[in-house]
C-alpha positions as semicolon CSV with decimal commas, in nm:
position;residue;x (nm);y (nm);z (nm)
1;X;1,053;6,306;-0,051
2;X;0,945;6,694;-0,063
3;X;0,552;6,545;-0,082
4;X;0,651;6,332;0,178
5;X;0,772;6,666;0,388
6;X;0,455;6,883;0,271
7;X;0,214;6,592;0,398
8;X;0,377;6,575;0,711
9;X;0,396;6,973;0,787
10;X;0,022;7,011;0,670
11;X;-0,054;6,704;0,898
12;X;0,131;6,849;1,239
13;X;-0,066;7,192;1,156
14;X;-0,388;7,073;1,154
15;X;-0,338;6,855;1,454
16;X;-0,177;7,116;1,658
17;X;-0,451;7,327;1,588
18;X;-0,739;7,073;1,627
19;X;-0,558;6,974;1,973
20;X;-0,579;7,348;2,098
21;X;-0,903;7,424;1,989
22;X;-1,111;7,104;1,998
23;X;-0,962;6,836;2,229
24;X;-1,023;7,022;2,547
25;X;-1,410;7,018;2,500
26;X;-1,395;6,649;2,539
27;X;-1,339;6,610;2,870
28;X;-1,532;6,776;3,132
29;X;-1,190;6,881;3,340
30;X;-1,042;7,064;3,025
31;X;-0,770;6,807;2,899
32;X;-0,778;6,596;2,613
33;X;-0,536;6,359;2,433
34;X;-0,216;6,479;2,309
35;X;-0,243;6,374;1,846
36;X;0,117;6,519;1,824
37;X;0,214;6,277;2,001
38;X;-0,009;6,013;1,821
39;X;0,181;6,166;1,511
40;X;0,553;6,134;1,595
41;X;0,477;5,793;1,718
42;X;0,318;5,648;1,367
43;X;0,597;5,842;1,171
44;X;0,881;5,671;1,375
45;X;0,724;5,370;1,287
46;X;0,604;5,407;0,945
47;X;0,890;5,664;0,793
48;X;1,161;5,720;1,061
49;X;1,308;5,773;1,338
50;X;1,446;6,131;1,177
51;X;1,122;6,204;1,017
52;X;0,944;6,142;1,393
53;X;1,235;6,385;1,578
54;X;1,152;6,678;1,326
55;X;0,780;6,659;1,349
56;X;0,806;6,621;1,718
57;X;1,000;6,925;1,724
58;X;0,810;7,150;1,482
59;X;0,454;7,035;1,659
60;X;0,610;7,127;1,964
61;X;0,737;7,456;1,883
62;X;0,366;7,548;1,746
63;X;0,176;7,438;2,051
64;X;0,358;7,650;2,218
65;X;0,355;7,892;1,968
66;X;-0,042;7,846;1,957
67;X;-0,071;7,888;2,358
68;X;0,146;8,172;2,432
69;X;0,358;7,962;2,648
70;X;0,752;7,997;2,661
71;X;1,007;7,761;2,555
C-alpha cells in the first residue's frame, strides 16, 4: 500500500510538471490536454474512488503551486 502511494505521488509529479512545461507547445494557441485529469480518472477506476480524490487534490495543489496561481 505505501508502494502503491509512492507510485502514485511520483506519477502526479511528473505529470504536473510535463503538463506545465510540455503540453502547451502542442497546440499552436498555447493549451494542451489536462494528464491530471487523465490520472485521477484511471485511478478511480483501477484503485479507488479515495485513491482518485487524493491525487486529484495533491495534482491540483501543485499546478497551482507550479504556475503561481492562487487557490
Amino acid at each position: 500500500m505505501i508502494l502503491d502511494a509512492v507510485k502514485i505521488a511520483l506519477c502526479v509529479f511528473v505529470l504536473a510538471i510535463l503538463e506545465v512545461a510540455a503540453t502547451p507547445q502542442l497546440t499552436p494557441f498555447g493549451g494542451g490536454p489536462d494528464l491530471i485529469v487523465i490520472l485521477v480518472v484511471a485511478l478511480a477506476l483501477w484503485r479507488g474512488v479515495e485513491a482518485a480524490a487524493v491525487a486529484g487534490f495533491a495534482g491540483g495543489l501543485l499546478l497551482d503551486a507550479i504556475t503561481y496561481e492562487h487557490l
